[in-house]
Backbone bond lengths (Angstrom), bond angles and torsions (degrees), N, CA, C in turn:
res aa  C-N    CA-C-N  psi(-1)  N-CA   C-N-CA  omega(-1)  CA-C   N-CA-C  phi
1 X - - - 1.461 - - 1.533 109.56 -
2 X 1.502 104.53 127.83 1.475 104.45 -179.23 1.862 108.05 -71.03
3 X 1.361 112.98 153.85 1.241 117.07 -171.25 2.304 98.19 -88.00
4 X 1.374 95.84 145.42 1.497 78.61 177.80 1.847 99.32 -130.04
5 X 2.009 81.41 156.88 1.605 102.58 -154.42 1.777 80.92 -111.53
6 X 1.718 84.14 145.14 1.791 86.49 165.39 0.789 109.78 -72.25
7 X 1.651 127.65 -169.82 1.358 142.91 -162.93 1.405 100.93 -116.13
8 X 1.380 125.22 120.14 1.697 116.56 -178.54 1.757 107.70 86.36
9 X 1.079 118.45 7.20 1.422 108.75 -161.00 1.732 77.24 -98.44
10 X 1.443 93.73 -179.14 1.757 116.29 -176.77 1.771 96.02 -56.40
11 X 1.789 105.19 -61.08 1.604 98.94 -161.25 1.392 116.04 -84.52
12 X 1.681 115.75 13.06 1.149 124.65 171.40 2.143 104.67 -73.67
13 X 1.411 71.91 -48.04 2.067 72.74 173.31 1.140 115.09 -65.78
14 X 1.096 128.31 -52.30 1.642 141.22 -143.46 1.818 68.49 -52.09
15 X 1.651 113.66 -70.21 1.823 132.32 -159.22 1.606 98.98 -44.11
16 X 1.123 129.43 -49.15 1.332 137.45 -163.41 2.034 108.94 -74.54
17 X 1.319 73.24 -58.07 2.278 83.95 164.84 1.760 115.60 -51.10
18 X 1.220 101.30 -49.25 1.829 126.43 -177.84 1.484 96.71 -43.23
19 X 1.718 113.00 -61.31 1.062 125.20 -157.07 1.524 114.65 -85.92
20 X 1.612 141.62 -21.39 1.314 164.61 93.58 1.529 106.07 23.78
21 X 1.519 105.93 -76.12 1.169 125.85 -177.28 1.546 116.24 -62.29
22 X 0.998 132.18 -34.25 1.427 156.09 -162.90 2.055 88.83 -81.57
23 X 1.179 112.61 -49.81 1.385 130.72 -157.81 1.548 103.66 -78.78
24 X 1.649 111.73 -34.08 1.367 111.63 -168.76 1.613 89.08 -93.78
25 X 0.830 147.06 1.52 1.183 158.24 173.72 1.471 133.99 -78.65
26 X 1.336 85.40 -13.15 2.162 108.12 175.15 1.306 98.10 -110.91
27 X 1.500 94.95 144.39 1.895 108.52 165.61 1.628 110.86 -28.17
28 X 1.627 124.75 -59.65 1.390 101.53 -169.50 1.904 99.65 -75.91
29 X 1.069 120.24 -37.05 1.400 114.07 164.51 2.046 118.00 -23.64
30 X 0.827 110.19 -52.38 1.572 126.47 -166.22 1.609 96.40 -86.43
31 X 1.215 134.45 -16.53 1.204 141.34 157.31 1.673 136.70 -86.23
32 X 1.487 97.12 -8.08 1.545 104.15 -179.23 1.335 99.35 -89.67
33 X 1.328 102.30 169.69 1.519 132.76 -157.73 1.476 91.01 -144.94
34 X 1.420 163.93 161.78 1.273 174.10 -133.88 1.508 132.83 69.07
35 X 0.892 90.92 155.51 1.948 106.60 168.07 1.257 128.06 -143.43
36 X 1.410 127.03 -179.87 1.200 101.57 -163.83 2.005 91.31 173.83
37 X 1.142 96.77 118.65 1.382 114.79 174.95 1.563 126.64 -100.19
38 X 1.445 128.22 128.79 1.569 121.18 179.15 1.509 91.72 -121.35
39 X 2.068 114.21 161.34 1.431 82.28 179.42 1.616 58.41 -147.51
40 X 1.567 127.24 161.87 1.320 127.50 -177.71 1.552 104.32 -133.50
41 X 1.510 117.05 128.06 1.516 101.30 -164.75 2.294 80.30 -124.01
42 X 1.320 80.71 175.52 1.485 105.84 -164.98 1.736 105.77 50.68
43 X 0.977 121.43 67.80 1.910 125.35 -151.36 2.378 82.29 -102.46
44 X 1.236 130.90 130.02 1.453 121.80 -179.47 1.166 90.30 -46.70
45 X 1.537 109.87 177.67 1.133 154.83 -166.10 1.511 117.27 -92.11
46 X 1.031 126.81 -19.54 1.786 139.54 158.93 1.546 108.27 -84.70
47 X 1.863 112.47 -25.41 1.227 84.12 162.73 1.796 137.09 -122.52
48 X 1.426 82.87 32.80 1.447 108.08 175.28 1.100 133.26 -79.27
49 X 1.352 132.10 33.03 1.524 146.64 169.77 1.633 110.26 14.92
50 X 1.366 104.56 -44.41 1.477 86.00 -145.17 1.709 85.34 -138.08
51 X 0.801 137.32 27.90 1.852 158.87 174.21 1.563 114.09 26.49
52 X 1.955 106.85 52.83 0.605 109.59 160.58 1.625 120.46 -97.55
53 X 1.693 111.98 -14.83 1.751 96.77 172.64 1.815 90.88 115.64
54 X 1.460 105.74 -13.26 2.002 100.52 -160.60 1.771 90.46 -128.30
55 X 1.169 101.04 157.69 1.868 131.78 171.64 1.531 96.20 -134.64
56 X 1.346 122.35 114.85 1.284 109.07 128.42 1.166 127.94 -136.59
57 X 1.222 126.10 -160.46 1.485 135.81 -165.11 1.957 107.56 -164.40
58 X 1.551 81.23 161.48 1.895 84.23 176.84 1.743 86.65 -176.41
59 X 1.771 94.08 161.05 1.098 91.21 -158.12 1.964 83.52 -158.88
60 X 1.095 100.05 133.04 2.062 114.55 -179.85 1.219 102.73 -113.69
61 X 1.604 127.97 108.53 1.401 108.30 151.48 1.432 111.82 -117.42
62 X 1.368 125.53 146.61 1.234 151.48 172.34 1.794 118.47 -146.94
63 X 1.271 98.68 168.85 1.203 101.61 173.81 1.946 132.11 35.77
64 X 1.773 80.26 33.56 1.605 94.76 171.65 1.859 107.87 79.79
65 X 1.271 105.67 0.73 1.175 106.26 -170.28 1.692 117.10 -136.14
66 X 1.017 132.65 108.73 1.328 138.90 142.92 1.676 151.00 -48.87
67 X 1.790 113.92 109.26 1.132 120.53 171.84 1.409 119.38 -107.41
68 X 1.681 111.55 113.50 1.547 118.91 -161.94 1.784 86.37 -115.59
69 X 1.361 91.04 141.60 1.755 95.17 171.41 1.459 122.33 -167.43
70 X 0.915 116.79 155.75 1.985 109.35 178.47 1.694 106.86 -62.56
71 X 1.334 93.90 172.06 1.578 92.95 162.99 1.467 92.77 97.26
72 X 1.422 114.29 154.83 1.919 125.03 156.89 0.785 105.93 -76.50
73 X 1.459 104.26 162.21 1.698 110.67 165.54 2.002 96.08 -142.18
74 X 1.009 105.48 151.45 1.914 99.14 173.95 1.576 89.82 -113.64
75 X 0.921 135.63 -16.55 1.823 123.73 -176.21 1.190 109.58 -64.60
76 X 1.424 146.36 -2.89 1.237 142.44 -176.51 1.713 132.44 -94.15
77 X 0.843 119.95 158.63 1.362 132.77 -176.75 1.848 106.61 -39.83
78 X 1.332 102.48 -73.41 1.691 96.43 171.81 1.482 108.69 -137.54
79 X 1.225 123.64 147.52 1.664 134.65 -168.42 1.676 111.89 -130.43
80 X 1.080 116.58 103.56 1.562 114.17 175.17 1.671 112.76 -102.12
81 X 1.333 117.07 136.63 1.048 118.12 -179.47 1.704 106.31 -133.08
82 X 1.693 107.73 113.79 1.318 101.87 -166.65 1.669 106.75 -155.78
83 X 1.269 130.57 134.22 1.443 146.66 -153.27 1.668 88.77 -56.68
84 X 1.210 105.21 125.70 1.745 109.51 155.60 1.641 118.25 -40.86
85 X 1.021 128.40 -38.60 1.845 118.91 -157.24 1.871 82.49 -77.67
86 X 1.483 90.11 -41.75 1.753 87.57 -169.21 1.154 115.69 -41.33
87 X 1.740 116.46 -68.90 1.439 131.25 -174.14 1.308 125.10 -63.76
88 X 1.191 94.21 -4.94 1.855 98.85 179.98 1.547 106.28 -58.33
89 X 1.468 106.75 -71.14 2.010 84.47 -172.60 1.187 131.78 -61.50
90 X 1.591 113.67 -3.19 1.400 115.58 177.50 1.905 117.09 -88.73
91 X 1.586 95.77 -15.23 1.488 109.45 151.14 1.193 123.49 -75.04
92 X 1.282 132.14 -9.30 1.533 135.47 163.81 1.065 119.56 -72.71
93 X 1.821 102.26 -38.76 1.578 106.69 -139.51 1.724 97.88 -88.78
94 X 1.677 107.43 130.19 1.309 92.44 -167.55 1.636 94.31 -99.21
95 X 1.490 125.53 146.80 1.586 151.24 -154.60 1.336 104.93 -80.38
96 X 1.301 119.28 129.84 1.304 123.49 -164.54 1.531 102.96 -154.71
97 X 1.501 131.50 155.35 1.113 112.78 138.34 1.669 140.89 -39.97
98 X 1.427 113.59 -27.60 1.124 133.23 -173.52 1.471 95.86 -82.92
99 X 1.422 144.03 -57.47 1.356 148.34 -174.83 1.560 113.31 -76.16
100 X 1.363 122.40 13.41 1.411 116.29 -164.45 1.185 99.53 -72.25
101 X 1.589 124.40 -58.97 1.693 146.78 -164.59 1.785 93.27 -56.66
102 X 1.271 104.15 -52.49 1.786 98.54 -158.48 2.096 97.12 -58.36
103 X 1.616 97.85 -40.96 1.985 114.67 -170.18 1.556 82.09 -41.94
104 X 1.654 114.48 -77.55 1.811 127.76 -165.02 1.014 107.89 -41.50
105 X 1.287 132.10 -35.98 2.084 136.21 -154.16 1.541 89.32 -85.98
106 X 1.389 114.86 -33.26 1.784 113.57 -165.69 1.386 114.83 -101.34
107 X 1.359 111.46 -20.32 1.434 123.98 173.99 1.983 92.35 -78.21
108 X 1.062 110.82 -69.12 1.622 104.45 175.38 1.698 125.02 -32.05
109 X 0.879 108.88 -51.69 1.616 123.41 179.50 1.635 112.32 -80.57
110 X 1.203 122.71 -0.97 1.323 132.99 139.27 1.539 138.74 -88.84
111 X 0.867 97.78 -36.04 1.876 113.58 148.91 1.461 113.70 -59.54
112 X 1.337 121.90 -59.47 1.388 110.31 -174.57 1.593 110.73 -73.52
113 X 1.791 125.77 -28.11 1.097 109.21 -176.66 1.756 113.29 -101.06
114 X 1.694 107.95 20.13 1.311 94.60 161.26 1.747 95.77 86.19
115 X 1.125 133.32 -2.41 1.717 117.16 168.87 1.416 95.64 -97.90
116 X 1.520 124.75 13.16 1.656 92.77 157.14 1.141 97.09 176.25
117 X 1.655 98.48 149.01 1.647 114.15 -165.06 1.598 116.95 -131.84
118 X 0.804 114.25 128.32 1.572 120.79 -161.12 1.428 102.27 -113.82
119 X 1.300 112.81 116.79 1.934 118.73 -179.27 1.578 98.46 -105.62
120 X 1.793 104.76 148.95 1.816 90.42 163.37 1.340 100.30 89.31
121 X 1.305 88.00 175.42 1.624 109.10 -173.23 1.556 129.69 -129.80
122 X 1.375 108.70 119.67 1.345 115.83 -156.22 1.228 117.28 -103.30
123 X 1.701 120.88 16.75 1.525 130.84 179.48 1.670 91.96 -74.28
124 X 1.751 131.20 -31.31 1.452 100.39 -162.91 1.638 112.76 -110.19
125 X 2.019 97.65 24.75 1.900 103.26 156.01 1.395 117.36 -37.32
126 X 1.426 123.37 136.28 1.554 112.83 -165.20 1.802 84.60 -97.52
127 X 1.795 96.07 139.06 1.547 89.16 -176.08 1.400 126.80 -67.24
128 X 1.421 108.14 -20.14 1.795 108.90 143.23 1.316 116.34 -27.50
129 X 1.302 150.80 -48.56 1.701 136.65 -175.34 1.519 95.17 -75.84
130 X 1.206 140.25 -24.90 1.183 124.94 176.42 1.739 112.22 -61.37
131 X 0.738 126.92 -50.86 1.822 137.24 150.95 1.274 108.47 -24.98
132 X 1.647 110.53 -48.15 1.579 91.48 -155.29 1.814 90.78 -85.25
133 X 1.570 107.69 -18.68 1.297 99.38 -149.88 1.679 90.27 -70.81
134 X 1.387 133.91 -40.34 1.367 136.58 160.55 1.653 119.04 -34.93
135 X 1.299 114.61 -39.46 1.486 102.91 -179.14 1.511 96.30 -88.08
136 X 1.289 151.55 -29.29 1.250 126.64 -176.09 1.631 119.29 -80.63
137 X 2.355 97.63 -18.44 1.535 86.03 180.00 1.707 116.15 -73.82
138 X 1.233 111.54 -8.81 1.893 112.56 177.23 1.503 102.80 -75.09
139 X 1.418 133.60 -34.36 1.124 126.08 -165.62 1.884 100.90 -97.80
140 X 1.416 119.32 -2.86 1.299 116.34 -162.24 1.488 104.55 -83.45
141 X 1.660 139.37 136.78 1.437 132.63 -164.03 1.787 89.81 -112.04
């Protein structure tokens, strides 16, 4: 039985950075150019460090090399900002042909009701994060 990590918690990153790193680390890895911002608002209360209600993160890789760190950033390629309770099953849900319609139906109904906003442009996600985003949604609690 796989062990499961919250979502936003410390060893949720450490897993998510691990796996980043692992990525910039392959030939097309050492060739990407992107960034990419998450920012998590209403995030509980154990994991609210600093009691503002938000988690985020962003992360630039280029030039074979990767800078992952807390905090927003708006300079990046694409930035989503969207309520934790919301994003939770779509952090589970691992990406499939079969899960595409349910991902769109839930990504839609967060846009229209305002738990989440997506800046930027997400045609040049390297399809490598789709992988990682699958191995962290099996391990994600």
């Amino acid at each position: 039985m796989t062990n499961k990590i919250e979502l936003a918690s410390p060893e949720w990153f450490a897993a998510l950075k691990a796996h980043i790193e692992r990525f910039v680390a392959t030939p097309n890895g050492q060739k990407t150019r992107w960034s990419l911002c998450e920012v998590f608002t209403g995030v509980p209360k154990h994991l609210d460090k600093d009691g503002s209600g938000v988690i985020a993160w962003h992360c630039r890789i280029a030039d074979g090399k990767m800078d992952f760190a807390y905090g927003a950033a708006d300079d990046v390629d694409m930035k989503t900002t969207t309520d934790y309770d919301f994003i939770l099953p779509m952090a589970r849900l691992v990406l499939t042909p079969e899960t595409a319609a349910e991902l769109a139906a839930h990504s839609q109904k967060g846009v229209e009701s305002g738990k989440m906003k997506r800046e930027g442009d997400s045609s040049g996600v390297p399809p490598e994060f789709h992988a990682i985003h699958n191995d962290l949604a099996v391990i994600t609690a």
